[in-house]
N, C-alpha and C positions, 0 to 999 in steps of 0.2 A: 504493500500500500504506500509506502515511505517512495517508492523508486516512483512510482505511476505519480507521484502526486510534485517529486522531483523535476520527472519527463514535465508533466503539464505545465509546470511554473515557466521551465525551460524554452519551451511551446510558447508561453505568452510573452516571454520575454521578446523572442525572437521577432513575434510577429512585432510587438511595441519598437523594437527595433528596426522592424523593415518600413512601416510606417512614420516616425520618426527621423528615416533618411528620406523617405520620399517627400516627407515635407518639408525638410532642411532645404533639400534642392529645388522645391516647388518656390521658395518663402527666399532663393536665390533675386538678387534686382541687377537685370543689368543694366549699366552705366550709359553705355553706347561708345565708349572710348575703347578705339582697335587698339591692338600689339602687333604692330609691324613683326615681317620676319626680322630675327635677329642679322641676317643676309641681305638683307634689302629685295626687291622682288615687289610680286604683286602679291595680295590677301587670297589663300585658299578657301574656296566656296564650297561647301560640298556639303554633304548628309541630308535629311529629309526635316521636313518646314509642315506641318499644316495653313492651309489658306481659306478662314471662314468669313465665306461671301454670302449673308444675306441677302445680297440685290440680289443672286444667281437663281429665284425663282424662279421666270420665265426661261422660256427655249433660247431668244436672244441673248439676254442678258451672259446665261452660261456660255452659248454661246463667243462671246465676246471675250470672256472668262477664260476658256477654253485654248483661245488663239494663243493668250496674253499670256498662259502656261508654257503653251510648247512653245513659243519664242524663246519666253527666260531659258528653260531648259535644252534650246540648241546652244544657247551662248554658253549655261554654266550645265553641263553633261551630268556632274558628280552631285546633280541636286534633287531629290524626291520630291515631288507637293501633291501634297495630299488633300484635295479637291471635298472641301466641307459645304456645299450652299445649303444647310437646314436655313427657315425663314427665322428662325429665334433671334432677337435683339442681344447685342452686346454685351448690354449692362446684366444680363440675368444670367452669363455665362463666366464673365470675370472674377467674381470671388469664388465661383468652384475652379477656377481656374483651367474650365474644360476648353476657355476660347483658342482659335487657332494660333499659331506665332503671329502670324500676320492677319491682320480683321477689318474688317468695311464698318462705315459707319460716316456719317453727313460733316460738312466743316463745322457746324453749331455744334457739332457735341464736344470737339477735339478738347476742349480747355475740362471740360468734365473727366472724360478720361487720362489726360495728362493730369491735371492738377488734383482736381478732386476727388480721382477713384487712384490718383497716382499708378497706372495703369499700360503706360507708353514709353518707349525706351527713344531716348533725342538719335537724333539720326543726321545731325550734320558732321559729327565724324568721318560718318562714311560715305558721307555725299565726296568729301577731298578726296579719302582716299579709292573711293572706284571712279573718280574722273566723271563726276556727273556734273552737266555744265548748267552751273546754279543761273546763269545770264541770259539763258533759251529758256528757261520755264517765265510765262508772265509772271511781273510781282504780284497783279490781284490775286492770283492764286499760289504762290509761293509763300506772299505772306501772311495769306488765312493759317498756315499751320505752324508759323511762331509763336509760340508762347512761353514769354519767361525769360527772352532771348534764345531759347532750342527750338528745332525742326522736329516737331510730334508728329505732323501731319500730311502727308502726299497725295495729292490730289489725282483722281481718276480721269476728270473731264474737266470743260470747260465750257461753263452757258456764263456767258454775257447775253442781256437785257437788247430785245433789239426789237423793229416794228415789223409786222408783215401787214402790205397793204392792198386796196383794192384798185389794182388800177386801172380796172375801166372807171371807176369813177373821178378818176385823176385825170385822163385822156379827156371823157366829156368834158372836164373845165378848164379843159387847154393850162393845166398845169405838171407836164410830166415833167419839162425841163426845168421846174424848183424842189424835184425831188431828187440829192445830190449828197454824198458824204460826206461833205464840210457845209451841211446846211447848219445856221445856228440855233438857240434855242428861240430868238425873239424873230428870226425869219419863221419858225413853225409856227409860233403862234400867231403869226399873219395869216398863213398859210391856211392853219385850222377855219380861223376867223373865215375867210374865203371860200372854203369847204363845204360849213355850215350851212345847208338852208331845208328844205321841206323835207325831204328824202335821207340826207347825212349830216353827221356831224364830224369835227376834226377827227379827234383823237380817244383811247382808250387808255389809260395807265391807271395802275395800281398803287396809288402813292402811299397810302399805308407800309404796303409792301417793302422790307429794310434794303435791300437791293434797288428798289427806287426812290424809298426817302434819302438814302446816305450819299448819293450823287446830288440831290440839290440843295443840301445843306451844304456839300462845298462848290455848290456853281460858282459866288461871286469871293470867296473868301480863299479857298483853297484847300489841297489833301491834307485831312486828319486836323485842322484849326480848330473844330470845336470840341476838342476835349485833350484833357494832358495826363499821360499814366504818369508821369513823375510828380504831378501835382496835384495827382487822385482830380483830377476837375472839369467838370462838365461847363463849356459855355458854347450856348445853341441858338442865345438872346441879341448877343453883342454884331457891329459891324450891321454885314447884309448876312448875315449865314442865313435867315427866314426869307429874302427879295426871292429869292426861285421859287419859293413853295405859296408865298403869298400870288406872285404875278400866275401860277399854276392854280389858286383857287377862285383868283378874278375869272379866268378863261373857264373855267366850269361853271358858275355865276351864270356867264354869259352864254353856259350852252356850246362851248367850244370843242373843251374838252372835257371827260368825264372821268372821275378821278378814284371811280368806285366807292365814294362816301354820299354819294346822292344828288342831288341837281337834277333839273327837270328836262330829260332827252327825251319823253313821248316814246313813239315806235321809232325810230331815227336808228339807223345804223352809223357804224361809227368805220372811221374810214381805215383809217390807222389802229393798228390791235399790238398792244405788246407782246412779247414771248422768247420761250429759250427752246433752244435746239433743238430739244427733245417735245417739243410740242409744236414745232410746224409740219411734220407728215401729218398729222390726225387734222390740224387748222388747215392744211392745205388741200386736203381733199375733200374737205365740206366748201371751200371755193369750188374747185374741179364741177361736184354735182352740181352746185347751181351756175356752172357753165361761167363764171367769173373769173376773168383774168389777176392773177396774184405777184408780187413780188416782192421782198427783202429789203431793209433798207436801216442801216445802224439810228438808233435814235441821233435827236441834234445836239450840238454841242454847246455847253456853256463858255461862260468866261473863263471857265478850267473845267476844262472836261471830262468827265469820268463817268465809267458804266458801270454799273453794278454786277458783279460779277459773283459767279456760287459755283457750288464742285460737290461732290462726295469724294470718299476713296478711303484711304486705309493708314494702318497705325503697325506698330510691331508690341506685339503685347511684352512687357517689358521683365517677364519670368521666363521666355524662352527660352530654351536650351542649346540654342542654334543661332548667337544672335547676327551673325555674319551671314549666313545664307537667308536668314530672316530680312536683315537689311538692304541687303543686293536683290530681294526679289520686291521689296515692297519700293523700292528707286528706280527698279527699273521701267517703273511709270515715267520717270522722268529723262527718259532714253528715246533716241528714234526707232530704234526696233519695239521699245514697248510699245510707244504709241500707236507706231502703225498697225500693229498685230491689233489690239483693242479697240482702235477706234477706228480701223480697216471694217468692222465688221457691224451689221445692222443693227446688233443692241447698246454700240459704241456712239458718242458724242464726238465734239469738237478737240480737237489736239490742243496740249497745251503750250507747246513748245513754238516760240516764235519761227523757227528755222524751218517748218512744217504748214504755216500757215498759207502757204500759196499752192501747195501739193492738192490734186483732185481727190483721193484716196478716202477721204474722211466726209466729203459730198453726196448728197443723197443719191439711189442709183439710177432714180427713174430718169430715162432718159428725156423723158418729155418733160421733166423739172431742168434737167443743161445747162440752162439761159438764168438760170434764175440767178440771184444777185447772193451767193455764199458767201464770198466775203465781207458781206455784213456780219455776220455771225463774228468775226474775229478783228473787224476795221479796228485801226489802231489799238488794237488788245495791248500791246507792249510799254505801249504810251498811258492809255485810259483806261485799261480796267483797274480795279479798285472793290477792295476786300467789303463783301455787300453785305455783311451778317453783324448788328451788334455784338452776337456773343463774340464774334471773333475779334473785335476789336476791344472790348472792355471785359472786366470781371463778370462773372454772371448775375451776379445779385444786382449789377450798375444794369447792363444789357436788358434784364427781365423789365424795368422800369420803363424802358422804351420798347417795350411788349406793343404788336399788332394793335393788341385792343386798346391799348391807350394811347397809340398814336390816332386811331380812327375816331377817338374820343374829341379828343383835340383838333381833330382836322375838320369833325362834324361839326360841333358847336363853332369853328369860326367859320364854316361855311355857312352857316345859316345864321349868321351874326350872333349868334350867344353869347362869344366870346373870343377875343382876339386873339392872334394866332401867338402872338409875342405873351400873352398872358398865360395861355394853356401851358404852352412850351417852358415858361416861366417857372410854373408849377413842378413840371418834371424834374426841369434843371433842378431845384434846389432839392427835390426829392431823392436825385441820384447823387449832390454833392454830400448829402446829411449822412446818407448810406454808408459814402465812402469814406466816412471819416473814423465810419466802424470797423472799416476793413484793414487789419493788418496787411 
C-alpha cells in the first residue's frame, strides 16, 4: 500500500511538473528584439507558425489567405502555417492562449491588444532586419499600428475614402470636365450646389463616420493639430479646425449635400456616394441594373488634404514560440510578393505599398469595368492618406468620447440649430481633456 500510494504521489508530481513547464513556457513574453548570427548573415526562418484568420470565413477571403501562404512559403521553404480560419474573435482566445502566433483582427483594436490585453510582440526589429522597406508602405496605414513608439500592427489592405459617381447625370449638366483629381473642397461645393435640383442632389458623406470626420478637422489647420499625446490635450475649438465641418453643414442646410444626420433630401438621389474598395462591386452593379453609367473619383481636397484611410490585418501574438518565422510571415504583408499574392486575388483589396500602386493586378477583373477611374482608390495615398480611427490615434478611454454617437449628437443639434457646433465640440473637448488627466 506504502509503494502504490508512493507510485501515485510520484504520478502527481510528474504531471504538476509537466504542466508547470508548459506554462512556464506558455507565460514566456517575447520582446521582439533579434540575435543576429554571431557570423553575421541573414536570420534563419524556419519551423511551423499557426495563422488564425477570422476574416477566412468566406471562399474569397480564404481564398486570398490561401495565395498569401504559399507565397511566404516559396520565399521561406523551412516554414509550416498552419491554416486556423474558425470565425471566433480574438479577444476570447488570448488568455487561453489557444490564439495563433500570428492573428487578424481590425486597426481599432490594435492599442487593446498591444496595451491593454498586452498581447503583441513590437515588430520593428524585424522590419530592419528582413529588409522591409518601411518608405513603400503608406504612412496612413503604417502608422495606424504604432503604439507607444512600437510596430504592433501590419496592415492587410488598404481603403481610402473615395466617391463613386453617376455620370450620366454629370454628362446631362454638361459638367464632366469639373470632375478632376485636384478638384478642391470649395470647387465641390459649387459643384454640388449646381447638381442640386428636382431629381438630384450633390453629394452623400458620412460625416459622423471617424474616417470622415478626422480629415476635416484638419482641412484648414493641418495633420494631427488638434490634439497632443505629450500634453494629454484635446483642442478641436481653437483656429479653423471646425470651418470644414461647419461650411459641410451649411451645404446640407441647403440641401447640397447630405451628411447622414438628417436634412430634408425628399426622394432626391444623390449624385456622389462615398465608399471603400470593398464596396464598389456590390455599389456598382446596382448602377449596371439600372443601366446607369458609373465612375470613380478620389474625394476633393482641402487646404491640407487628407483621406481617411482604414485597414485590418494582423499582430504576432507575443507568447509565440516561433517568434522569427512569426515575424517574417506577418511582414510579409509589407512585401511585393505579399501583396501581390493577397490582393492579386478577389477576396483581396487595394495594395499598400506605394511602388504597386500603378500595377493592374489588384483592379477589379471585369473587363467591362477597364475604363473605370482605379486610381482613385489610391490618388495621392502616399501624400494624403491619414490614420482614420480615433482609437488609433488616442488612448481609448480619450477615443470612446468621440464615439459615432456623440459625434452624431453634436452634429444633429447644430444642424438643426440646437446648438452650435463650437459649443457641442466644446463639450467633448473638455470631457476628453478631464479624462486625460486621469490617465497615467
Amino acid at each position: 500500500m506504502k509503494k502504490i500510494t508512493i507510485k501515485v504521489l510520484a504520478l502527481i508530481l510528474a504531471v504538476i511538473g509537466v504542466i508547470s513547464f508548459a506554462a512556464c513556457r506558455q507565460a514566456v513574453i517575447q520582446n521582439g528584439v533579434v540575435t543576429l548570427p554571431p557570423e553575421g548573415g541573414e536570420i534563419e526562418v524556419k519551423g511551423s507558425i499557426k495563422f488564425s484568420y477570422s476574416g477566412g470565413t468566406s471562399e474569397d477571403n480564404r481564398g486570398a489567405a490561401n495565395a498569401f501562404i504559399e507565397a511566404f512559403q516559396k520565399k521561406y521553404p523551412n516554414v509550416v502555417v498552419q491554416r486556423d480560419y474558425a470565425a471566433t474573435a480574438p479577444s476570447t482566445r488570448i488568455s487561453s492562449g489557444d490564439i495563433g502566433d500570428v492573428f487578424y483582427f481590425a486597426e481599432v483594436d490594435a492599442y487593446n491588444y498591444a496595451v491593454t490585453q498586452a498581447a503583441l510582440m513590437p515588430l520593428e526589429y524585424f522590419m530592419e532586419v528582413l529588409n522591409i522597406d518601411r518608405g513603400d508602405v503608406y504612412s496612413g496605414i503604417y502608422d495606424a499600428g504604432m503604439i507607444n513608439n512600437h510596430l504592433y500592427y501590419i496592415a492587410r489592405d488598404f481603403n481610402q475614402l473615395l466617391f463613386i459617381y453617376n455620370a450620366n447625370a454629370i454628362e446631362s449638366k454638361a459638367l464632366t470636365s469639373r470632375i478632376v483629381p485636384e478638384w478642391t473642397w470649395q470647387e465641390f461645393l459649387q459643384l454640388c450646389e449646381e447638381i442640386t435640383d428636382d431629381d438630384y442632389y450633390g453629394a452623400t458623406l458620412n460625416m459622423p463616420y471617424a474616417p470622415q470626420f478626422i480629415p476635416f478637422l484638419e482641412a484648414y489647420e493641418g495633420r494631427g493639430k488638434w490634439f497632443s499625446l505629450k500634453d494629454k490635450k484635446i483642442d478641436v475649438t481653437s483656429g479653423d479646425t471646425l470651418k470644414a465641418i461647419n461650411e459641410a453643414l451649411d451645404a446640407c442646410r441647403k440641401g447640397h449635400i447630405n451628411l447622414m444626420i438628417g436634412g430634408d433630401f425628399g426622394g432626391k438621389e444623390s449624385v456622389f456616394n462615398y465608399l471603400v474598395y470593398p464596396s464598389i462591386n456590390s455599389t456598382a452593379k446596382t448602377y449596371d441594373q439600372k443601366m446607369v453609367d458609373w465612375d470613380l473619383i478620389n474625394l476633393p481636397l482641402f487646404e491640407h488634404p487628407a483621406f481617411g484611410a482604414g485597414s485590418s490585418g494582423w499582430g504576432v501574438f507575443n507568447r509565440t514560440s516561433n517568434p522569427t518565422a512569426a515575424a517574417a510571415f506577418a511582414l510579409f504583408f509589407y512585401t511585393q510578393e505579399g501583396q501581390r499574392a493577397f490582393n492579386g486575388q478577389t477576396g483581396g483589396s487595394v495594395p499598400l505599398l506605394a511602388s504597386l500602386k500603378s500595377d493592374d493586378f489588384w483592379k477589379h477583373p471585369n473587363d467591362e469595368w477597364s475604363d473605370k477611374n482605379w486610381d482613385a482608390c489610391v490618388y495621392k495615398a502616399e501624400d494624403y492618406a491619414t490614420v482614420g480611427q480615433f482609437n488609433c490615434l488616442l488612448p481609448p478611454e480619450i477615443a470612446e468620447i468621440f464615439s459615432m454617437s456623440n459625434l452624431t449628437t453634436v452634429l444633429t443639434k447644430a444642424l438643426n440649430g440646437n446648438q452650435a457646433l463650437e459649443d457641442g465640440m466644446a463639450t467633448l473637448e473638455q470631457r476628453a481633456n478631464e479624462k486625460w488627466k486621469t490617465i497615467g
